[in-house]
N, C-alpha and C positions, 0 to 999 in steps of 0.2 A: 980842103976839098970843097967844092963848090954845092949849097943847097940840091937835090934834087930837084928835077922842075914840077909845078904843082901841079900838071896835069897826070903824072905819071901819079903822083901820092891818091888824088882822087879814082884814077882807075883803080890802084887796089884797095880803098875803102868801098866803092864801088862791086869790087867781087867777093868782100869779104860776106857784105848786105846779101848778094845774090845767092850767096852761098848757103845762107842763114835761110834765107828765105827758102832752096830748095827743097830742104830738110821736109817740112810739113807738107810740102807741095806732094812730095815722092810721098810719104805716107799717106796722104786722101787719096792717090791714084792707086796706090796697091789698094787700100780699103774700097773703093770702087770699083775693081776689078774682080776683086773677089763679091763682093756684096751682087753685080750683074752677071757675072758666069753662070754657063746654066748649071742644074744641081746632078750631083751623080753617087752613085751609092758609096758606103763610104770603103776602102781596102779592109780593115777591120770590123767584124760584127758586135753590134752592141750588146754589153754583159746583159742579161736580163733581171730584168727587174723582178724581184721575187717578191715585192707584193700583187705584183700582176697575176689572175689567174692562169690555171693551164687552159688551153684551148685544146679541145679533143675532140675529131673527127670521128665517128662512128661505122665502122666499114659496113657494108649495104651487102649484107645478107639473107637471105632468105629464114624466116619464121624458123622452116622445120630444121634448122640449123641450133638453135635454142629452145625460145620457149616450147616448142612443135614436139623437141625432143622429152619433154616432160611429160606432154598427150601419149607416144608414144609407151614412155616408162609407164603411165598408168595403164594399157590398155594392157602390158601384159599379162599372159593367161595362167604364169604361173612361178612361184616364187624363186626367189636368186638359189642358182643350182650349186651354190657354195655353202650354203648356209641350212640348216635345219629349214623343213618349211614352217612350224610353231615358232622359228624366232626372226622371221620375215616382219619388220609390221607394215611394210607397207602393201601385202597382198591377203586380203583381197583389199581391194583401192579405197579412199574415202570418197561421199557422194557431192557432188553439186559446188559451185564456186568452181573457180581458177586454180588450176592445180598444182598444189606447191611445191620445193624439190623435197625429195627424200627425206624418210625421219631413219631408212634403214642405217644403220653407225659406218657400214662401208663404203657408203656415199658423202652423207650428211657431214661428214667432219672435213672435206673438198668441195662446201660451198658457195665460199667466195664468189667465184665465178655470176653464181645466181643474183648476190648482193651487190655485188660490181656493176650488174649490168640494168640493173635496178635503180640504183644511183643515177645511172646516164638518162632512164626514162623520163625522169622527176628533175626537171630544171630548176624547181622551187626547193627541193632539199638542202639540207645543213651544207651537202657536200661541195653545193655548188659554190661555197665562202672559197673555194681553193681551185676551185676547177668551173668551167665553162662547157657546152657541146657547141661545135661551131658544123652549121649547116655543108661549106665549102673545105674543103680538104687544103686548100692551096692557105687555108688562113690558118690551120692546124699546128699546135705542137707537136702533139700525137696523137695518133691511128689505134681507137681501140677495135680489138679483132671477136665479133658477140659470138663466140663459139661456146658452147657449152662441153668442150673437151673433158671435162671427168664423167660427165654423164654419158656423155657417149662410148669411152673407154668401159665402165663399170658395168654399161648393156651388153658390151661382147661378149668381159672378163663372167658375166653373170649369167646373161642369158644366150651366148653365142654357138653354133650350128654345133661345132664340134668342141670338144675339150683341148684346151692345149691348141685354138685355131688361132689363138690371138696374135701371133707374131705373124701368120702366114695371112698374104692378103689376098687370097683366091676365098669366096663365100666371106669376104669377113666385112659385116656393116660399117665396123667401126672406118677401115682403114678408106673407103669408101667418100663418106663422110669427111676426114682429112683430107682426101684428095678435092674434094668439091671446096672446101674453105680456100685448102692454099691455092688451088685456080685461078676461083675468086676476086682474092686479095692480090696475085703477084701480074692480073693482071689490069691490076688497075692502076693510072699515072702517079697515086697518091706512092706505090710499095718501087714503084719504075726511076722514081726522084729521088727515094732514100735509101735505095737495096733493100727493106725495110726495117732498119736500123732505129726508125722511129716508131715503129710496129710495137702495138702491146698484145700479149696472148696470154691467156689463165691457162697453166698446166701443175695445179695444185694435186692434184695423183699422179704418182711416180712414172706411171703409164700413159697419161695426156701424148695427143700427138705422136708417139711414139714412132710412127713407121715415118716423116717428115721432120723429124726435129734437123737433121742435119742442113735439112733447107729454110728452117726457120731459124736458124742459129743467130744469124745478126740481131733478130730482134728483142726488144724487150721482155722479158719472160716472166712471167709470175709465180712462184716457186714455193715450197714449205721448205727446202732444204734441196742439195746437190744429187740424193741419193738416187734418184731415179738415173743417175750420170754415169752409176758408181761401175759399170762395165768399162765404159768410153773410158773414165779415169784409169783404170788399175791397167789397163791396156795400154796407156800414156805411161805411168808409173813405171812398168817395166818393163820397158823400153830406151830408156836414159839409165847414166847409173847414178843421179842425183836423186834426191828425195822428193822432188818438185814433182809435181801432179799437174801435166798442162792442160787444163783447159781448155777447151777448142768449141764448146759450145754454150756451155754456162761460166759465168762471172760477177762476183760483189760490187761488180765497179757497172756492170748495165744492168742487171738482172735484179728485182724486189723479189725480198722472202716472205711473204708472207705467213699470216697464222692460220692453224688449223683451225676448225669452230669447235669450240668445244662442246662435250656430249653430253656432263651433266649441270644440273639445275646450279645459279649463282650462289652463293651463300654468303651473306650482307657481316660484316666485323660487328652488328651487334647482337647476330644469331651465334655467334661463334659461341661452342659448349670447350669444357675440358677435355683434354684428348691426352689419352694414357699409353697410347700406342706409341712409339720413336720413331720406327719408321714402315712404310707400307710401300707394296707394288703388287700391282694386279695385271696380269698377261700372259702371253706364253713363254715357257720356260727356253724353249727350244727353236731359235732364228737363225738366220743366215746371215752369213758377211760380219758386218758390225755388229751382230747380236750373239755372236759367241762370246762376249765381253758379259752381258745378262745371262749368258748360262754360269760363267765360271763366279760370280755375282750369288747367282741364286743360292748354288754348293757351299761359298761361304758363312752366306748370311741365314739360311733357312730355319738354322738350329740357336738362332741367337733370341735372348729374352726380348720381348718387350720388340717386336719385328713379325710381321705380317707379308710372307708372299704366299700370293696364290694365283693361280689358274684359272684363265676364266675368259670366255666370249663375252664381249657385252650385249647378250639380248636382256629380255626385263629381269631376269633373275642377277645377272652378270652387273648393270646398271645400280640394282639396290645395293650390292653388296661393294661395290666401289665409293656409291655414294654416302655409306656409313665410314668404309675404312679410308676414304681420303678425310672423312670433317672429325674423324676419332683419332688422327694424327698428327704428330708434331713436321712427321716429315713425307714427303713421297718422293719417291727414288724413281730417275726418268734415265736409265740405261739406254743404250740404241737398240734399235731390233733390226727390221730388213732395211730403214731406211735412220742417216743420225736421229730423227726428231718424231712425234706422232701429237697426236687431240692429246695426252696423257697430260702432256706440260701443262696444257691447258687449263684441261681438266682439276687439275694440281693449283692453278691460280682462283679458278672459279669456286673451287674448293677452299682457299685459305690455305695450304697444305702446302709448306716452303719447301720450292722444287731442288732436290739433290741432283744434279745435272754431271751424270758423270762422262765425261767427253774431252778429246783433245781439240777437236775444232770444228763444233755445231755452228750449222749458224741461222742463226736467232731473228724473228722479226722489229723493224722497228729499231736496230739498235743505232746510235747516236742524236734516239728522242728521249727515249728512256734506260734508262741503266740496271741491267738484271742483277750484278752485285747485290744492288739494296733489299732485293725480296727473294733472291736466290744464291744453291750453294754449290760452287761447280769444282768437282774432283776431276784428278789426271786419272786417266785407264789405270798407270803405273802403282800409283798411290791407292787406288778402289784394289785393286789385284792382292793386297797386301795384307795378309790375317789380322782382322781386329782393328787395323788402321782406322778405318771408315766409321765401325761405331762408336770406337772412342775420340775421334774427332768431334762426331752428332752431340755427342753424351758432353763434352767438355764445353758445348754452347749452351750461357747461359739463358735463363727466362727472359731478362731482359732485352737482349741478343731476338731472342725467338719473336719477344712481342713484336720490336721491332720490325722484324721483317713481315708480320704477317698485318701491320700498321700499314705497310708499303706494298704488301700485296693488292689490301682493301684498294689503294689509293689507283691502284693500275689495272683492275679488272676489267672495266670500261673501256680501254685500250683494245679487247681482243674480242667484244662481242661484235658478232656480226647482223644476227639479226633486230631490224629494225637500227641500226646503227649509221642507215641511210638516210634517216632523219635525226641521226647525234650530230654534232661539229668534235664529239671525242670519241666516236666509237674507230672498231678496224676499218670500215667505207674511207673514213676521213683520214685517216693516218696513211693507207694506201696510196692512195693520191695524192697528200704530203709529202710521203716520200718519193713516186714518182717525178714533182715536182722540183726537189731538189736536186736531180738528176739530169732534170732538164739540159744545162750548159755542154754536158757530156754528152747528149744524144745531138745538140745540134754539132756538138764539133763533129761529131761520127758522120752526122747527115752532109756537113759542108766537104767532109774529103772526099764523100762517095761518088756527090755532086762535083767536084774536081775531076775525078779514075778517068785516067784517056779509056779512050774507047779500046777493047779489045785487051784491056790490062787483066791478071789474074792476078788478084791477093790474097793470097795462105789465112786460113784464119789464127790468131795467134793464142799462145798462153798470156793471159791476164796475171799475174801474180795479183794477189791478195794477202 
């Protein structure tokens, strides 16, 4: 067979070059194509970065929605119609300065609120190492809402026209007052962009907002515990025939629990004295709901050595004698009452006094910063119910055991004070906000679906399991 001829051999060394050569050619024109494209947002939102502060918008409320409400609380003419008037102390009022909330115990131990919104005033404070106030709403993570809702709630429940008027909203200040907030708020483009899914609201007494919650549901809530729920739940509960408790307004997946303030004075692990007592509890024998668990509690343990219950309000008489029998004890027993959780636990921490938490499913503030395990001791209903169980459980820990936990107590007190804790970087202010913060990813996916809903769509609000 005859040579090929050389022109043909030259054209394909010729294409083989061209070829070779394409290669890089196609890659710098892709790369240039992309590189001049104009820019557009991207399909997916980016993770956020969590050393990045929260940015928080301040809803624009009026004075006598907050602090205004505090003027009010002092001007009144006469003490909370619940309570003895000798164990009022906040009537008659203190003089002169800026007037601070409540030292009455049926307020006082719900007020976050006050410390929260204290924090946002003070851009210089601890708190701001975690959080931001941004002027513009459209630059905002979230929408904090400056209601003073316990204070408001606790003027009806205390000082309101008629007895028993608090649920009814004809004469009733409170419900009033709610209505002017959520107007406010839902009708501004900040609550119109997110449903207000990115909305934060303090409803730390079980009665906050009460007559609106079902229209503040989407948002963010600020909570000591579920109980204030515990109708809407048991009404879900039996209703299905599973065991499941749906949810439809509060949940551990958008909602912070926070802590009660506690009532009595801190007491430092190197005041700690010997404490002869095993275990103590001070309150009323006789609750509702979850607190029939603390009646059948009281009948077993009342008569046992070395065990301390009694009865009692905390005004100043009520005050001394808890603050002796919580720092005289090894243990304090924090049953449920009208609601799972109260200031008791607290009290119990600022005490030194290793909380006995008897409960199937409190929930706790704080929990996956710090671990209640280490400085607490948590009984099932089933197991507390059971003759002698409980104190020869207490009795079979030993000192070592004990110190430790009350080593881990010292170590977490700090954690739960609130006041002045707007200038700690480790009080409750800063942990609050920690936690909202890691919450964040969760509120914007909530915000980007709502931001999707065609127009005219209805969406059910769902059970959260937990």
């Amino acid at each position: 067979m005859p040579p090929p001829p050389i022109s043909g051999e030259i054209r394909r060394a010729a294409m083989k070059r061209l070829a070779l050569l394409a290669v890089p050619a196609l890659l710098l024109l892709s790369l240039s194509f992309l590189l001049l494209r104009p820019t557009s947002p991207p399909l997916l939102p980016s993770i956020p970065d969590h050393r990045r502060r929260l940015s928080v918008y301040v809803a624009d409320l009026p004075r006598a929605l907050n602090h205004g409400l505090l003027d009010l609380y002092w001007s009144l003419p006469h003490p909370d119609s619940r309570i003895p008037a000798s164990s009022d102390p906040d009537h008659p009022p203190p003089r002169g300065g800026h007037p601070p909330y409540p030292a009455s115990p049926l307020i006082r131990q719900y007020s976050a609120e006050y410390w929260l919104l204290a924090s946002l005033l003070r851009p210089s404070a601890p708190a701001s190492a975690v959080m931001r106030v941004v002027a513009d709403w459209r630059e905002a993570d979230v929408v904090f809402v400056p209601f003073f809702a316990t204070l408001s709630a606790e003027m009806e429940l205390g000082w309101g026209a008629t007895k028993g008027a608090f649920r009814r909203k004809e004469g009733n200040a409170d419900y009033r007052r709610q209505r002017e907030v959520l107007d406010r708020v839902t009708a501004h483009p900040a609550w119109r962009r997110s449903g207000g899914r990115d909305h934060i609201f303090v409803l730390t007494d079980p009665m906050a907002m009460w007559h609106v919650r079902a229209e503040i549901a989407p948002a963010i809530l600020l909570v000591v515990d579920f109980g204030g729920w515990y109708k809407l739940d048991s009404k879900s509960a039996g209703s299905n025939s599973s065991n499941m408790i749906q949810h439809t307004q509060v949940s551990l997946l958008k909602d912070i629990i926070v802590p009660y303030t506690h009532l009595l004075p801190t007491l430092h692990l190197s005041e700690n004295m010997d404490r002869p007592t095993l275990l103590y509890f001070k309150g009323a024998k006789h609750r509702h709901r979850g607190g029939l668990v603390r009646e059948k509690l009281w009948d077993l343990m009342v008569n046992e050595p070395d065990v301390v219950m009694e009865e009692g309000f905390p005004n100043a008489t009520g005050r001394e004698q808890s603050i002796k029998g919580m720092r005289t004890s090894e243990f304090c027993l924090h049953p449920a009452g009208d609601t799972p959780s109260s200031c008791r636990l607290f009290d119990a921490v600022a005490s030194l006094c290793i909380p006995v938490i008897v409960s199937d499913d409190i929930e706790l503030p704080f929990e996956g910063m710090i671990d209640y395990t280490e400085f607490s001791i948590f009984v099932s209903v089933g197991n507390a119910m059971r003759p002698k169980w409980l104190m020869n459980y207490l009795r079979n820990i030993t000192k070592q055991q004990r110190d430790e936990f009350r080593r881990n107590l010292a170590r977490v007190q700090h954690i739960f004070e609130y006041e002045n804790s707007h200038h700690s970087e480790d009080g409750a202010v800063h942990y609050i906000w920690k936690k909202i913060h890691q919450k964040l990813p969760m509120i914007q996916e909530a915000v980007t679906r709502e931001m999707r809903k065609p127009e005219g769509a209805s969406i059910p609000l769902r059970c959260h399991c937990t």
